[in-house]
mmCIF file of the N, C-alpha and C atoms, coordinates in Angstrom:
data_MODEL
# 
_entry.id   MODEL 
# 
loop_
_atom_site.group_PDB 
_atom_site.id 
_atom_site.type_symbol 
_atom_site.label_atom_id 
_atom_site.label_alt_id 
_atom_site.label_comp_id 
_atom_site.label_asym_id 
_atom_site.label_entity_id 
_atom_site.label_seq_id 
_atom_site.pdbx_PDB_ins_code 
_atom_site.Cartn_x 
_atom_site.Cartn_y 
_atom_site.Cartn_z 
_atom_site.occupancy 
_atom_site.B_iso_or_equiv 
_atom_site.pdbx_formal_charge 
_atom_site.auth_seq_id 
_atom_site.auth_comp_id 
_atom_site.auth_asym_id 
_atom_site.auth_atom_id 
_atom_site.pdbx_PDB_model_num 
ATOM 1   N N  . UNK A 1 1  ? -4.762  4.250   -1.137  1.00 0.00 ? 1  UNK A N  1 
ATOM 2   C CA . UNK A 1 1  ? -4.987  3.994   -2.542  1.00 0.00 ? 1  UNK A CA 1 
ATOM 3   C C  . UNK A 1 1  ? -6.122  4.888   -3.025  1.00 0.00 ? 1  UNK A C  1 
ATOM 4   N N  . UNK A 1 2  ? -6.089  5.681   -3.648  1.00 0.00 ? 2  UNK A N  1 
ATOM 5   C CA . UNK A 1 2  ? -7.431  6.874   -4.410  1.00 0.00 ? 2  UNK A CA 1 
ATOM 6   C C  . UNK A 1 2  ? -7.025  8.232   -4.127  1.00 0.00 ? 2  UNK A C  1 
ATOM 7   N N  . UNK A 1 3  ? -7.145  8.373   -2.850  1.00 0.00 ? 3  UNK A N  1 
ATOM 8   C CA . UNK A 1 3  ? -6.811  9.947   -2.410  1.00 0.00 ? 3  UNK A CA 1 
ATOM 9   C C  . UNK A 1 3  ? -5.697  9.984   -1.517  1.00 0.00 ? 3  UNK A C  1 
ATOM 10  N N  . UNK A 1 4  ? -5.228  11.232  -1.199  1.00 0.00 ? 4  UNK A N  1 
ATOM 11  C CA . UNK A 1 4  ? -3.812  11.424  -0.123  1.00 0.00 ? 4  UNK A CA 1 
ATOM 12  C C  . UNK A 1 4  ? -4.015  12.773  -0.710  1.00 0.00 ? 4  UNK A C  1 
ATOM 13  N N  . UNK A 1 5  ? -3.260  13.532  0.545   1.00 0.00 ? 5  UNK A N  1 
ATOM 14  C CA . UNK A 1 5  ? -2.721  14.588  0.347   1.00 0.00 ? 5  UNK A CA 1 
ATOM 15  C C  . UNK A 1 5  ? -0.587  14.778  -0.341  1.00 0.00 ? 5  UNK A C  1 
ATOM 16  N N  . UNK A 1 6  ? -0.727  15.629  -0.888  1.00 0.00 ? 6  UNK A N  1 
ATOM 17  C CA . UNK A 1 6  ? 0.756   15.364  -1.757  1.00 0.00 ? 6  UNK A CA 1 
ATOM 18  C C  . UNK A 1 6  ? 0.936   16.950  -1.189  1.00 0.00 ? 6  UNK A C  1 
ATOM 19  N N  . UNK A 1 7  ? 1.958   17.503  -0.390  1.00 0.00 ? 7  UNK A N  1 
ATOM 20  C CA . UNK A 1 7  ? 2.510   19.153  -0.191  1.00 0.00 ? 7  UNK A CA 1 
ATOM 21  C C  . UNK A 1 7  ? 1.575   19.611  -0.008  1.00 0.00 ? 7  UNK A C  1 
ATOM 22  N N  . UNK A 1 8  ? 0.891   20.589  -0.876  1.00 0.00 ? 8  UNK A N  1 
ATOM 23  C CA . UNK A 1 8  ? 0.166   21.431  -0.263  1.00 0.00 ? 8  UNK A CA 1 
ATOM 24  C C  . UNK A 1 8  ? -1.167  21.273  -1.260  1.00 0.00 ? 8  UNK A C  1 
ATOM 25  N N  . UNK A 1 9  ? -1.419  20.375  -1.908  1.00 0.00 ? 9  UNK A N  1 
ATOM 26  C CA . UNK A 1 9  ? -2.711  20.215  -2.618  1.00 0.00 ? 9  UNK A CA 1 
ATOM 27  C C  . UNK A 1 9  ? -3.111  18.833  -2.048  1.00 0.00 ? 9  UNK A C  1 
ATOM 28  N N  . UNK A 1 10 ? -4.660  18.770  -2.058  1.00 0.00 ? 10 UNK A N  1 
ATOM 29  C CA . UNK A 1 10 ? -5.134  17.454  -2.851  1.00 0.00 ? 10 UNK A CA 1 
ATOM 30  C C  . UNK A 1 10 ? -5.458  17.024  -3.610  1.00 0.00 ? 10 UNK A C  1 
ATOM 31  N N  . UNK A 1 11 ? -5.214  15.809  -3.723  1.00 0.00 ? 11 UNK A N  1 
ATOM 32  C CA . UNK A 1 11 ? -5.029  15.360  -5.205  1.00 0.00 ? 11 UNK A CA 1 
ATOM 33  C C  . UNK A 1 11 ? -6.369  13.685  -5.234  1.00 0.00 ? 11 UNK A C  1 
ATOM 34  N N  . UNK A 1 12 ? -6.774  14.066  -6.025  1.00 0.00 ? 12 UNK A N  1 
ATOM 35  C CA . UNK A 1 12 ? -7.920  13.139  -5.858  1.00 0.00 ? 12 UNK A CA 1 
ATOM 36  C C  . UNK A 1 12 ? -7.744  11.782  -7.200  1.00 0.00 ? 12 UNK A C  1 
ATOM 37  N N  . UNK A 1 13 ? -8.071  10.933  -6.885  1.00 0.00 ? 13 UNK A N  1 
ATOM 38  C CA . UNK A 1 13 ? -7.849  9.792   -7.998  1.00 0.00 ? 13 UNK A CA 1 
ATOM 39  C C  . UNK A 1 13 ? -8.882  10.101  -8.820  1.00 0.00 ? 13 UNK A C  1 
ATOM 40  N N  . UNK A 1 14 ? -8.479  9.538   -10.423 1.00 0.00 ? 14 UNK A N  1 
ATOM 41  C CA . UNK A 1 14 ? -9.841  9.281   -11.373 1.00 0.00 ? 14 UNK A CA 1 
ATOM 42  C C  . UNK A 1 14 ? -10.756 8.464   -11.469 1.00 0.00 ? 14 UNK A C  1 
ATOM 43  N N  . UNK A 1 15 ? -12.283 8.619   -11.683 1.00 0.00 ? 15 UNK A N  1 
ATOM 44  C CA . UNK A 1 15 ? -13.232 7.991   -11.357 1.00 0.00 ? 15 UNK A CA 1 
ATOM 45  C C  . UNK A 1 15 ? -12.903 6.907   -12.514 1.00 0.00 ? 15 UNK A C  1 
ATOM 46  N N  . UNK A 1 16 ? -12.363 6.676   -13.518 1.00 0.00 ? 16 UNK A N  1 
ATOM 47  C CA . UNK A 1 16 ? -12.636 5.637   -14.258 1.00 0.00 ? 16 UNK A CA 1 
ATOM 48  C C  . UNK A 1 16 ? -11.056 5.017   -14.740 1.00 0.00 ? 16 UNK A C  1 
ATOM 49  N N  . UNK A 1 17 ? -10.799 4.522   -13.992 1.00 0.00 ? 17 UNK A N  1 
ATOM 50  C CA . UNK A 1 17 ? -8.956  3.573   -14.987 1.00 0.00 ? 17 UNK A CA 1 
ATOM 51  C C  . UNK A 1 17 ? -9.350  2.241   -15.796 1.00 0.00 ? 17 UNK A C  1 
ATOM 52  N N  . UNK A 1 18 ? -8.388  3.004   -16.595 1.00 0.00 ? 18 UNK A N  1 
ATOM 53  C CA . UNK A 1 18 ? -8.104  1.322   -17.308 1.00 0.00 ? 18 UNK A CA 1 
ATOM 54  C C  . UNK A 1 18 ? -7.766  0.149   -16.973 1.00 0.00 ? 18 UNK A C  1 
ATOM 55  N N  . UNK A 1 19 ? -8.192  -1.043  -17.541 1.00 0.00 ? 19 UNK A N  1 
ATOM 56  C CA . UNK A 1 19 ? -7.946  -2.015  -16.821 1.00 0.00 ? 19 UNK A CA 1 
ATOM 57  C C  . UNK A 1 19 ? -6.457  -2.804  -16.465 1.00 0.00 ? 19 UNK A C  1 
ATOM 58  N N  . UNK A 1 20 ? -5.452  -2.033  -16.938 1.00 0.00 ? 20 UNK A N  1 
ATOM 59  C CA . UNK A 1 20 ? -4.279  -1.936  -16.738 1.00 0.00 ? 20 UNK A CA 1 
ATOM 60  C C  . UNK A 1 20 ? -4.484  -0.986  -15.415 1.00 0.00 ? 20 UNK A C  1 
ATOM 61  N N  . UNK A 1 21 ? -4.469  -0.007  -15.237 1.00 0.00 ? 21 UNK A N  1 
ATOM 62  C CA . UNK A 1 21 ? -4.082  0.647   -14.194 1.00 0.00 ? 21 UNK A CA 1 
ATOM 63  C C  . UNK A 1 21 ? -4.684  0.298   -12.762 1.00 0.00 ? 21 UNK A C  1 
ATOM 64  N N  . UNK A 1 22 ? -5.768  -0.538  -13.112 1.00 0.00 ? 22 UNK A N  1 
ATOM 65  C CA . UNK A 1 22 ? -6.123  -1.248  -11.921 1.00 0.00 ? 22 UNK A CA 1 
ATOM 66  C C  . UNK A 1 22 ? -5.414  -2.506  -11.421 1.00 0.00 ? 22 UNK A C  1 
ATOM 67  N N  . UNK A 1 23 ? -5.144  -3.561  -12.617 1.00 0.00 ? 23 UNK A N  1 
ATOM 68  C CA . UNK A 1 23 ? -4.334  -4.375  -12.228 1.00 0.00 ? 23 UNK A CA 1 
ATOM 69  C C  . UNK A 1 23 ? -2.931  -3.886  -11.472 1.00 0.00 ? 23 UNK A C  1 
ATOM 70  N N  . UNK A 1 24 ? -2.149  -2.651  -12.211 1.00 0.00 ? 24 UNK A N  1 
ATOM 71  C CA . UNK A 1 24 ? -1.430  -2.236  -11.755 1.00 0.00 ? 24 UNK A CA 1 
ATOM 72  C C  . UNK A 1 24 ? -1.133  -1.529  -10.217 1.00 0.00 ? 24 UNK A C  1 
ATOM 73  N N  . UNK A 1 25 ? -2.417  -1.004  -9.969  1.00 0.00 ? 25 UNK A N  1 
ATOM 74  C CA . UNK A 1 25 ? -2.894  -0.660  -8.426  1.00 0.00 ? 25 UNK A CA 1 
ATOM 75  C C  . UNK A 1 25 ? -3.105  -1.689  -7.321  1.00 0.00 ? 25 UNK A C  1 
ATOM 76  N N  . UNK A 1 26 ? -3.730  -2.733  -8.169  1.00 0.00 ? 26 UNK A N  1 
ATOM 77  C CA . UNK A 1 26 ? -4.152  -3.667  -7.191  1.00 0.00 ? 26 UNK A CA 1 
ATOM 78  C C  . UNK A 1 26 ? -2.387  -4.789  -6.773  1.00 0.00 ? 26 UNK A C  1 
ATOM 79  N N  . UNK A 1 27 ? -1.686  -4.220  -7.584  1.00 0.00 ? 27 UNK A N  1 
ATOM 80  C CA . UNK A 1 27 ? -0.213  -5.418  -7.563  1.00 0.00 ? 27 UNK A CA 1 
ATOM 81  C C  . UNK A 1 27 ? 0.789   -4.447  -6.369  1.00 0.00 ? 27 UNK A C  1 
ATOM 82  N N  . UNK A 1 28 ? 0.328   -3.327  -6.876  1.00 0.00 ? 28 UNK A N  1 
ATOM 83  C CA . UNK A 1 28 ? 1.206   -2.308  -5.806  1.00 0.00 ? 28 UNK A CA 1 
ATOM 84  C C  . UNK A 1 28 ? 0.626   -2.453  -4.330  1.00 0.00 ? 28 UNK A C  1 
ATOM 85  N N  . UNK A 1 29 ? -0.575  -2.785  -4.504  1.00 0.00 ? 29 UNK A N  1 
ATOM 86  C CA . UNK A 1 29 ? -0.888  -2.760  -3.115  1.00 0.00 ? 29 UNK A CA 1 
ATOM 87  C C  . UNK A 1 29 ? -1.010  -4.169  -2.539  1.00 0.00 ? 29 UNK A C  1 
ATOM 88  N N  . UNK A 1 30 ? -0.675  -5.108  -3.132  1.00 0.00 ? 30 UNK A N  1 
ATOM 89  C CA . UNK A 1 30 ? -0.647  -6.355  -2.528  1.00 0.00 ? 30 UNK A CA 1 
ATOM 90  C C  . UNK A 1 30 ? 0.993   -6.852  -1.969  1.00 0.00 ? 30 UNK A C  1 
ATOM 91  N N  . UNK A 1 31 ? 1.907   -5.190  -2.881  1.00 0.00 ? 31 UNK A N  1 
ATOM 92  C CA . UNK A 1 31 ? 3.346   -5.711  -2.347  1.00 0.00 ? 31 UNK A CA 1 
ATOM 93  C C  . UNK A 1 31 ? 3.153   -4.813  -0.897  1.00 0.00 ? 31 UNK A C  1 
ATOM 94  N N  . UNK A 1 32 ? 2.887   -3.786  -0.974  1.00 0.00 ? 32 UNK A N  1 
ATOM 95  C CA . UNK A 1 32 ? 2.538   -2.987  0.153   1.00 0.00 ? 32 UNK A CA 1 
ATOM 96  C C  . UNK A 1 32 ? 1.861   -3.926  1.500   1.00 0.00 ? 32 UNK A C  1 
ATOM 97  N N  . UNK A 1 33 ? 1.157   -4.801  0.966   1.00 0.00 ? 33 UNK A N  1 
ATOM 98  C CA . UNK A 1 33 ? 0.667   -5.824  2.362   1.00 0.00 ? 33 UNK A CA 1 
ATOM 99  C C  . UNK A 1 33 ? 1.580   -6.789  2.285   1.00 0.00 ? 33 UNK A C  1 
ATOM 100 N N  . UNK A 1 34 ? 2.129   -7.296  1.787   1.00 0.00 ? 34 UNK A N  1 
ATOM 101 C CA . UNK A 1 34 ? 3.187   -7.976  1.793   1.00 0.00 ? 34 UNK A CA 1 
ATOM 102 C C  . UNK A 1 34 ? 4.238   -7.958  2.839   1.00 0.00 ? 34 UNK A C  1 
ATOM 103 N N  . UNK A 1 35 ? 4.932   -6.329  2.534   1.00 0.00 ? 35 UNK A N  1 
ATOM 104 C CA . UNK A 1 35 ? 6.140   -5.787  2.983   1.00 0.00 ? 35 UNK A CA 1 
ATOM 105 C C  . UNK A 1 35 ? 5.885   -5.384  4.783   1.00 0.00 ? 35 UNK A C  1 
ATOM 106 N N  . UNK A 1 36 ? 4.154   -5.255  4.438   1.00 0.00 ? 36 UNK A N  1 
ATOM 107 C CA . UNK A 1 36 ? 3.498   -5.124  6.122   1.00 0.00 ? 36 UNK A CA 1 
ATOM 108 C C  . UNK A 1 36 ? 3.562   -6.298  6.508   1.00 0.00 ? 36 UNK A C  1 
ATOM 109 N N  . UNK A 1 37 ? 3.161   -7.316  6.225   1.00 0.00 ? 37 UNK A N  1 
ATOM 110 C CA . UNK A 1 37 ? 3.024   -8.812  7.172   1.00 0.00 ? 37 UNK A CA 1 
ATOM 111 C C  . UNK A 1 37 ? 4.343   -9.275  7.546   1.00 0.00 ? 37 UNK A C  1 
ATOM 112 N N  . UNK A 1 38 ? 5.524   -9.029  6.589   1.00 0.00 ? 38 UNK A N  1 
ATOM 113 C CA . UNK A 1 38 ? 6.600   -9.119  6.819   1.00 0.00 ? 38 UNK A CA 1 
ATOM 114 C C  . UNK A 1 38 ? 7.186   -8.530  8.032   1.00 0.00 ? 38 UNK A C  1 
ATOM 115 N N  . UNK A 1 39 ? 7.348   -7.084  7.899   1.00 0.00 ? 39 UNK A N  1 
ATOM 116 C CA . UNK A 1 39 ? 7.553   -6.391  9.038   1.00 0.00 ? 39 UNK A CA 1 
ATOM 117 C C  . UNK A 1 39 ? 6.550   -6.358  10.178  1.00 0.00 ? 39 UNK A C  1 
ATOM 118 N N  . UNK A 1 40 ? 5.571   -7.341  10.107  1.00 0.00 ? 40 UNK A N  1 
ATOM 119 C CA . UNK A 1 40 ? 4.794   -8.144  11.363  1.00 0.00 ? 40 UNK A CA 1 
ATOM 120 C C  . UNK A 1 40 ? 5.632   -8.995  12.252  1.00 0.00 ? 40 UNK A C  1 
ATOM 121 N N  . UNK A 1 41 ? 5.836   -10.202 11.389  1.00 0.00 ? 41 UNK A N  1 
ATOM 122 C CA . UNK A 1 41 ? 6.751   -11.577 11.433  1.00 0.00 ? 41 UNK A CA 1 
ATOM 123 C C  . UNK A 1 41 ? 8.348   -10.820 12.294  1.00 0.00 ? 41 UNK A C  1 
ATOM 124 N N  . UNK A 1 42 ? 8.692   -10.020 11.606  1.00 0.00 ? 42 UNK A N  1 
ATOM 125 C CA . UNK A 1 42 ? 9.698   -9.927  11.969  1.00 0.00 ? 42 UNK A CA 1 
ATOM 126 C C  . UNK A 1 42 ? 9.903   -9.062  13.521  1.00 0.00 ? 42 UNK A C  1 
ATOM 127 N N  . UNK A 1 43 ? 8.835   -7.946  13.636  1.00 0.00 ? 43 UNK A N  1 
ATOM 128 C CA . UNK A 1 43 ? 8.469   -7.376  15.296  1.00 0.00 ? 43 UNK A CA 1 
ATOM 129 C C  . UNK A 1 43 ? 7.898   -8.987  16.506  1.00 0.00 ? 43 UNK A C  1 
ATOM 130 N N  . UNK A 1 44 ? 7.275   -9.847  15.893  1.00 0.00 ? 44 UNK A N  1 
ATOM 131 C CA . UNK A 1 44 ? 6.949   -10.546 16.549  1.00 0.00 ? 44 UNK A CA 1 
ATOM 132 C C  . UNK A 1 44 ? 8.356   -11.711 16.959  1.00 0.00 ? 44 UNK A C  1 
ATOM 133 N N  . UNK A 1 45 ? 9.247   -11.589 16.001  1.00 0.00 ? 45 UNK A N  1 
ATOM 134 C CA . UNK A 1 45 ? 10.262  -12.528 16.441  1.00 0.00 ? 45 UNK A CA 1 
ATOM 135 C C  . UNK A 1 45 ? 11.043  -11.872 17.444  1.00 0.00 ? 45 UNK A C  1 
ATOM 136 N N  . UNK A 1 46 ? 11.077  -10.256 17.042  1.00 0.00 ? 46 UNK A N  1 
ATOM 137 C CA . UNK A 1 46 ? 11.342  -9.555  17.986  1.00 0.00 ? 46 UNK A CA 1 
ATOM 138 C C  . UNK A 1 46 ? 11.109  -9.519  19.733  1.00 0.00 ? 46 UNK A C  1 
ATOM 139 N N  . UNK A 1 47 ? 10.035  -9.186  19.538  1.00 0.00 ? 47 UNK A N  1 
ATOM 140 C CA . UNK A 1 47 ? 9.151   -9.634  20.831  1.00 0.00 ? 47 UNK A CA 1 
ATOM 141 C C  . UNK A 1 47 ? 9.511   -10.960 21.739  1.00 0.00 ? 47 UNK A C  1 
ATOM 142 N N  . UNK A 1 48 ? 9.821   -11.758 20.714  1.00 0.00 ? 48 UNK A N  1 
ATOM 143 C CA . UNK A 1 48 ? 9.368   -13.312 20.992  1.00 0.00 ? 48 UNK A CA 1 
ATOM 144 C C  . UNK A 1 48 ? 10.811  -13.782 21.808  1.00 0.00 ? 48 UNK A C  1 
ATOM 145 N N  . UNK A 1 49 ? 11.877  -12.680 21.558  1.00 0.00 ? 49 UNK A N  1 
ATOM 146 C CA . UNK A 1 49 ? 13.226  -13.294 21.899  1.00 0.00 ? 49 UNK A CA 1 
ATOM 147 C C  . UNK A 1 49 ? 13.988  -12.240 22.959  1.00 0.00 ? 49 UNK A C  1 
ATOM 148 N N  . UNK A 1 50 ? 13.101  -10.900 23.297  1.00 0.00 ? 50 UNK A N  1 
ATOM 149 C CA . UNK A 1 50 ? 12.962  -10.584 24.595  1.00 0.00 ? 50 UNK A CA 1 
ATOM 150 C C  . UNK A 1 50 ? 12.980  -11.218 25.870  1.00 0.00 ? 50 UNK A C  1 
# 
């Protein structure tokens, strides 16, 4: 979330967003942990039935 490299530049986030674009950042990244704990649950059932 802020910085990454994109091809062959970097690309750096802006020091100041609106308070939309933060809410909006902060929702993207709570599906992003989401979609991780999920694909936790689901390696561990994995595991579990080995």
């Amino acid at each position: 979330m802020g910085y990454g490299c994109c091809g062959t530049g970097f690309q750096k986030a802006r020091s100041y967003l609106t308070k939309e674009e933060r809410v909006a950042l902060l929702k993207e990244y709570k599906d992003e942990l989401e979609k991780e704990g999920q694909g936790v649950v689901e390696r561990i059932k994995e595991l579990e039935a080995s």
